[in-house]
C-alpha positions in Angstrom: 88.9 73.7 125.1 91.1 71.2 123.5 89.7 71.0 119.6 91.8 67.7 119.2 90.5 67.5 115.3 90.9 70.8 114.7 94.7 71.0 116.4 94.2 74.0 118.6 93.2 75.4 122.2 89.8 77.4 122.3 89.1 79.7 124.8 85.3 80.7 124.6 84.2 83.6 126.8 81.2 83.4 129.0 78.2 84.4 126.8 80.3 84.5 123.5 79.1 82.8 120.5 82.6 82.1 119.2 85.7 81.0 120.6 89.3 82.5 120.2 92.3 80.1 119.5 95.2 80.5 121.6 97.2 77.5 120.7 98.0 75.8 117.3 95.1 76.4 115.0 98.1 76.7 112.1 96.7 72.4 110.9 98.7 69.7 112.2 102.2 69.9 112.2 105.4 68.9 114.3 107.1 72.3 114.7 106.5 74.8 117.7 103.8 76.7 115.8 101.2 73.5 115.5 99.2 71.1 117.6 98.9 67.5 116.8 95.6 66.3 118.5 96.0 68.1 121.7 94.0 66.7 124.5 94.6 68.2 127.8 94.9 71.5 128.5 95.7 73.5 131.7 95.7 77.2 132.4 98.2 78.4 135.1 98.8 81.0 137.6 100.3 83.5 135.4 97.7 82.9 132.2 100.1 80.2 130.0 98.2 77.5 128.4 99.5 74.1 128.9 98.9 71.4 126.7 98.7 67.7 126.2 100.5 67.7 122.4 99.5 64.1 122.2 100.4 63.0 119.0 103.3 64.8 118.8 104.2 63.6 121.8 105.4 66.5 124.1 103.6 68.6 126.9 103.9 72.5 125.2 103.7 75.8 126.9 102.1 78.9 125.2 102.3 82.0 126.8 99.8 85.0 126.1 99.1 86.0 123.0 102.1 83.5 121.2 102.0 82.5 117.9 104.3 79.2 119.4 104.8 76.8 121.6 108.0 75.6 123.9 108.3 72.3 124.9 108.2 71.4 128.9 108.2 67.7 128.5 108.5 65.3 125.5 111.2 65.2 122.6 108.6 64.8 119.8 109.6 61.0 119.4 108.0 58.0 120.7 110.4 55.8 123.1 111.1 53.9 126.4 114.1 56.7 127.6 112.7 58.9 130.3 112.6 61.7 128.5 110.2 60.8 126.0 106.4 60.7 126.1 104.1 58.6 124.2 100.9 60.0 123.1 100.2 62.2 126.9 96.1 62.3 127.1 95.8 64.9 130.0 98.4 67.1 131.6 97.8 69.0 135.2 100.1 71.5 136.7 
């Protein structure tokens, strides 16, 4: 679940009455530890959460059990250049 206000990834479990963060959940921030708004997220093959960083925008990668993120796509920076992103909404891998 991407908890845009709250800056973090839940992942609730079937039945649970509580969720578990697995991304962010540190507040908002720009460094590879925090979320800014997320709004996408995507679980691959091998278990790492990827996610929509929109306000920060940049598409981040958390592995298992990380306390941070690394950046796949995005420089953190609003522009027109190809390798920037401006505020990503969904992200599918």
């Amino acid at each position: 679940i991407a908890d845009q206000l709250n800056h973090r990834i839940q992942k609730w479990a079937n039945g649970a009455l509580s969720g578990v963060t697995v991304a962010g959940g540190n507040g908002i921030g720009t460094a590879a530890a925090f979320l800014n708004n997320p709004t996408g997220v995507f679980i691959d093959k091998l278990g790492n959460v990827i996610v929509a960083d929109r306000f920060n925008n940049r598409i981040q990668k958390w592995g298992g059990g990380a306390s941070s993120g690394i950046t796949l796509a995005g420089t953190g920076f609003q522009g027109v250049s190809i390798s920037h992103l401006i505020v990503p909404y969904g992200v599918f891998v």
